[in-house]
C-alpha positions in Angstrom: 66.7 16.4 99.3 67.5 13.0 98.3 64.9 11.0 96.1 65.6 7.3 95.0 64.1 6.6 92.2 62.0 2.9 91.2 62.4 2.7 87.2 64.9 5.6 86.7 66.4 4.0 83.3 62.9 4.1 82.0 60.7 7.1 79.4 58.9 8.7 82.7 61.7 7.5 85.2 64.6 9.2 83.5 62.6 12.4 82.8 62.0 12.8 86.5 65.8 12.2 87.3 66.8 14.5 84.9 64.0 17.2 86.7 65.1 16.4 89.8 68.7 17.0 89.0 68.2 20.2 87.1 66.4 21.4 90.9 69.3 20.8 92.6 68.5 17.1 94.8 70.4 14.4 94.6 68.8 11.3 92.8 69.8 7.6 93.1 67.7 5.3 90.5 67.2 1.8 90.7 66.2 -0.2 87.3 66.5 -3.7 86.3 67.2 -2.6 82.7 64.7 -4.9 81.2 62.9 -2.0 79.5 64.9 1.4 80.2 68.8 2.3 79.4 71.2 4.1 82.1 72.6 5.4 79.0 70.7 8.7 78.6 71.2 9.2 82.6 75.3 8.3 81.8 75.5 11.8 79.9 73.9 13.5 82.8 76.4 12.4 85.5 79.2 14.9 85.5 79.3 17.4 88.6 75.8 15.9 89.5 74.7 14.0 92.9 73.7 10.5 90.6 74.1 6.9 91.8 72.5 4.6 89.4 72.0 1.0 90.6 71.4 -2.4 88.3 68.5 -4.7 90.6 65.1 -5.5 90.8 62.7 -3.9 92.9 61.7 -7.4 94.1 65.4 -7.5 95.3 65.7 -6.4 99.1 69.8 -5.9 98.7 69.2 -4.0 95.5 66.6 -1.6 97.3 68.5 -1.0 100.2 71.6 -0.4 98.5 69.3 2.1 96.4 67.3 3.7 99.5 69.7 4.3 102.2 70.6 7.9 103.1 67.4 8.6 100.6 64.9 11.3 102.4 61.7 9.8 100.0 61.0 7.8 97.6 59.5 8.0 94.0 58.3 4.6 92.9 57.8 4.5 89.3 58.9 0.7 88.3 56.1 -1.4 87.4 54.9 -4.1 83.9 53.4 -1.3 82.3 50.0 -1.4 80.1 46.7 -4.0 79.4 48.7 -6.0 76.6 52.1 -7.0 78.5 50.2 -7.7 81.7 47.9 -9.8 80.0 50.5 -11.6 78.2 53.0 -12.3 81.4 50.5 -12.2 84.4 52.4 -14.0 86.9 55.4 -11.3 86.1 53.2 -8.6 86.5 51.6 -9.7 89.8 55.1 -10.5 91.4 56.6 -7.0 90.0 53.7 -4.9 90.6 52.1 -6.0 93.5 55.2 -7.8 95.8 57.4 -5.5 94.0 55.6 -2.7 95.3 55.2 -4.1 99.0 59.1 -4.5 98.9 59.8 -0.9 98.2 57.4 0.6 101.1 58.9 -2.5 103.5 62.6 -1.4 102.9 62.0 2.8 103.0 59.8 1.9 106.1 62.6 -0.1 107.7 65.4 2.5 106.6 63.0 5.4 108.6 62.2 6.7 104.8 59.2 9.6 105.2 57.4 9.5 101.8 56.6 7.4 99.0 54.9 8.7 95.7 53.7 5.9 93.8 52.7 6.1 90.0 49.5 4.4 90.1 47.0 4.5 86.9 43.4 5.7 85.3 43.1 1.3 84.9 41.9 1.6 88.4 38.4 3.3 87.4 37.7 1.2 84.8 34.6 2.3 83.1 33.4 5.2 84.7 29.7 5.5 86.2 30.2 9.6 86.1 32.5 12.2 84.2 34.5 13.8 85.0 36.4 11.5 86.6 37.5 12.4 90.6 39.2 10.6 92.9 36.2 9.5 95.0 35.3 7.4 92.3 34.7 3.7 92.6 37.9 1.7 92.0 36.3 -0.9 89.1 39.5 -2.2 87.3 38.9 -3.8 83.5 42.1 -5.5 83.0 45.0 -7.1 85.1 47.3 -3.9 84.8 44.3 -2.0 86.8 44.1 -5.1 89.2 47.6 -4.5 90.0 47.5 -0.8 90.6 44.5 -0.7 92.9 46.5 -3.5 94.8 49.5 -1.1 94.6 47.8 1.7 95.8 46.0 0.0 98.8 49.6 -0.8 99.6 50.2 2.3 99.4 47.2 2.9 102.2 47.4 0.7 104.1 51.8 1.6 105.1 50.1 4.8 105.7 47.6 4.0 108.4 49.6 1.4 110.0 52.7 3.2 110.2 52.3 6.7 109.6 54.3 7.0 106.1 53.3 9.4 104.0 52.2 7.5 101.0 50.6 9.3 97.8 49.3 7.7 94.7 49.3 9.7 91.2 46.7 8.5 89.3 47.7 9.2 85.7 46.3 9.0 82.2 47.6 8.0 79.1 51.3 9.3 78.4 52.8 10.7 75.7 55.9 13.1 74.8 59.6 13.4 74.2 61.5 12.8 77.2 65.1 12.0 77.8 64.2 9.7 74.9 61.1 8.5 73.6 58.7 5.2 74.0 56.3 4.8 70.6 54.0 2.2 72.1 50.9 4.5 72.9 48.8 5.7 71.2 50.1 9.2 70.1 53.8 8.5 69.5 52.1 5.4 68.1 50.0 7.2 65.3 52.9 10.0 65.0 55.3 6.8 64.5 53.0 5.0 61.6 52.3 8.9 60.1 55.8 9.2 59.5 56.5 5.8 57.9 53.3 6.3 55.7 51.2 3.7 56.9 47.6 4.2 58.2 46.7 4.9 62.1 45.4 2.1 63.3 41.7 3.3 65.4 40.8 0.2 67.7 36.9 0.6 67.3 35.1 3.4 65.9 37.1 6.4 67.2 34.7 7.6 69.6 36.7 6.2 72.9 37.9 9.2 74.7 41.6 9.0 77.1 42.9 11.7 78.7 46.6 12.4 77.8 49.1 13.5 79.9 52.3 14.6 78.9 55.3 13.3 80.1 56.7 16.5 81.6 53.6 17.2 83.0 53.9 13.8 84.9 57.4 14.7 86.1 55.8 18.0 87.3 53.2 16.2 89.7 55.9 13.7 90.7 58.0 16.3 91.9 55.1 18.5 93.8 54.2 15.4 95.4 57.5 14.8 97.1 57.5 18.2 98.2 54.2 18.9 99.0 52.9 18.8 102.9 50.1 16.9 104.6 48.7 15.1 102.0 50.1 11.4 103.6 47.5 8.8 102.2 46.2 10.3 99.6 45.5 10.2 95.8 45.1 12.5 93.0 44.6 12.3 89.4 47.2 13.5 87.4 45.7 14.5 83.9 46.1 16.8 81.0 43.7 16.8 77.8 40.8 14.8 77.2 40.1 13.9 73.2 38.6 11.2 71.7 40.8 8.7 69.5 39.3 9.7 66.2 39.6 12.8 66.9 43.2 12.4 67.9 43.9 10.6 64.7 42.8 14.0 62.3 44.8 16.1 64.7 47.7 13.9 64.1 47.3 13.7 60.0 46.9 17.6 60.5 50.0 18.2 61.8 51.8 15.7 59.8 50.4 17.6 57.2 51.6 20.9 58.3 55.5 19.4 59.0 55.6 16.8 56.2 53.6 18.0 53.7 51.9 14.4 53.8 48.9 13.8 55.8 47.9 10.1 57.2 44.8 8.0 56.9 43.1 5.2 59.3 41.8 2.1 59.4 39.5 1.2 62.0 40.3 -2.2 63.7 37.9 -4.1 66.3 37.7 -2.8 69.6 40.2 -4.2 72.5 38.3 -6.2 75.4 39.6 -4.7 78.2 39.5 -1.2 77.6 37.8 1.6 78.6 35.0 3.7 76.1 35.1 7.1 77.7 36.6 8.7 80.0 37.6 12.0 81.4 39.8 13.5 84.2 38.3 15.7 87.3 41.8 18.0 88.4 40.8 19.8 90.9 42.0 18.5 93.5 45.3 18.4 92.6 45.5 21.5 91.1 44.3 22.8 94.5 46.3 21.3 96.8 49.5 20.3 94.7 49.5 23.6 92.5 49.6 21.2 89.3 48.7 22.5 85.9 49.0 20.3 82.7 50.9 22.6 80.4 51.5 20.6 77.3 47.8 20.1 75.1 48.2 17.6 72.4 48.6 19.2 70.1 51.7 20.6 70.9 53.1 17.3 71.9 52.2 15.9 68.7 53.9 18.4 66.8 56.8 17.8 69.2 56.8 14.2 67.9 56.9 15.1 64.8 59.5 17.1 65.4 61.7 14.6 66.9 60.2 12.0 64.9 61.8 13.8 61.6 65.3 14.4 63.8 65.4 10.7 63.9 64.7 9.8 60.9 67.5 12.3 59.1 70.2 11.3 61.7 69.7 7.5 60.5 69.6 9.0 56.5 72.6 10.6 57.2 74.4 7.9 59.1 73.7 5.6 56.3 
């Protein structure tokens, strides 16, 4: 199989090139570099099937240059997260919404079967029943959810028109060591501040709840759901472990304990307008029909961050 691949230079992007790869397909990625680096995928290149392309998913040339001879697509490119959205909301519309119409226009034109599109938990918003399934009203909080809903009734709407087989992966909140690493959510976030001593910032008073997925874990569902039969239209969430953010925060301490010898305090700040209280993840369904299981808890990944936290840190000591 060929997949192209939306956002390949990016954390989730690259770690799904790198699965694909290892499985034997053929992977072209298309990136505008603005937040990933073909770098990491450089190193992979030799006696692999990789193309990597420089454009803009709101580029028709660069997609099509990306897409053609490509049996499905996984789109993954987007203006992640509540803040940046917030911040650039004309950029996030045109790159998440048009920029997601573009990529099913161009597949559809070059006869392209499949798209899997990385859609979001932002489109419950706060839930009105736990756990969480995907029959749940779509009630977005914040501009990043906006976008996704309109995504994934892009999504819909390519499939009942023209018969593509379109899946959305809703998933939660992502954490883990990939080809490299992001630190802008909330676990690598609080594994980052442990290991520079500083406090873990708590936004309210730790009882929110977010289920966290692990990176791999996402690649796993990306990768089932190119592969997976008659599920055209569809969406599933794509989860792993629900904890609350206090909670997280002593788990985190704990295990900087155990592989520092130092643990880490918090400081609550005041809660972020936009965001959800509680929530947590229904999986059957995708567990059912995809064959998913979430195999990384977090506690595991946090000690994983740690890990490669502590790596990081030594390998700038030494080259100092």
């Amino acid at each position: 199989m060929k997949v192209a691949v939306t956002g390949g230079a990016g954390y989730i992007g690259s770690a799904l090139v790198r699965r694909l790869l290892d499985g034997g397909d053929a992977v072209v990625s298309v990136d505008n570099l603005t937040r990933g680096d073909y770098a990491y995928l450089e190193a992979l290149r030799a006696g692999r099937d990789l193309e990597l392309v420089t454009g803009d998913i709101r580029e028709i040339e660069a997609l099509e240059e990306a897409f053609r001879g490509a049996d499905a697509v996984a789109h993954l490119a987007a203006m992640p997260g509540l803040t940046l959205c917030d911040e650039r909301p004309e950029e996030a519309v045109s790159v998440n919404i048009y920029g997601t119409h573009q990529v099913l226009e161009v597949a559809r034109g070059l006869g392209i079967g499949r798209v899997v599109f990385c859609s979001s938990a932002a489109v419950y918003g706060t839930p009105v029943a736990m756990p969480v399934d995907e029959g749940h009203p779509l009630r977005p909080l914040n501009l990043y959810g906006v976008t996704k809903v309109a995504g994934e009734k892009l999504m819909e709407a390519c499939h009942l028109n023209h018969g593509m087989e379109t899946v959305s992966l809703r998933f939660g909140n992502v954490f883990g060591v990939g080809l490299y690493t992001r630190w802008d959510t909330v676990i690598p976030k609080f594994v980052g501040q442990g290991l520079k001593g500083e406090a873990l910032t708590v936004y309210g008073d730790g009882g929110s709840s977010r289920d966290f997925v692990h990176v791999e874990d996402i690649v796993q569902a990306v990768t089932l759901a190119l592969r997976s039969k008659g599920i055209g239209g569809e969406a599933f969430n794509g989860g792993g472990e629900t904890v609350e953010i206090g909670r997280l925060a002593e788990i985190v301490s704990e295990e900087l304990e155990r592989g520092t010898g130092r643990g880490a305090g918090a400081v609550n700040l005041p809660p972020r307008p936009g965001e959800t209280r509680k929530f947590r993840y229904r999986l059957d369904k995708i567990e059912e029909r995809l064959g998913y299981r979430a195999r990384w808890g977090v506690r595991r990944g946090v000690r994983q961050l740690i890990d490669y936290g502590m790596r990081r840190m030594g390998e700038r000591d030494g080259a100092s």
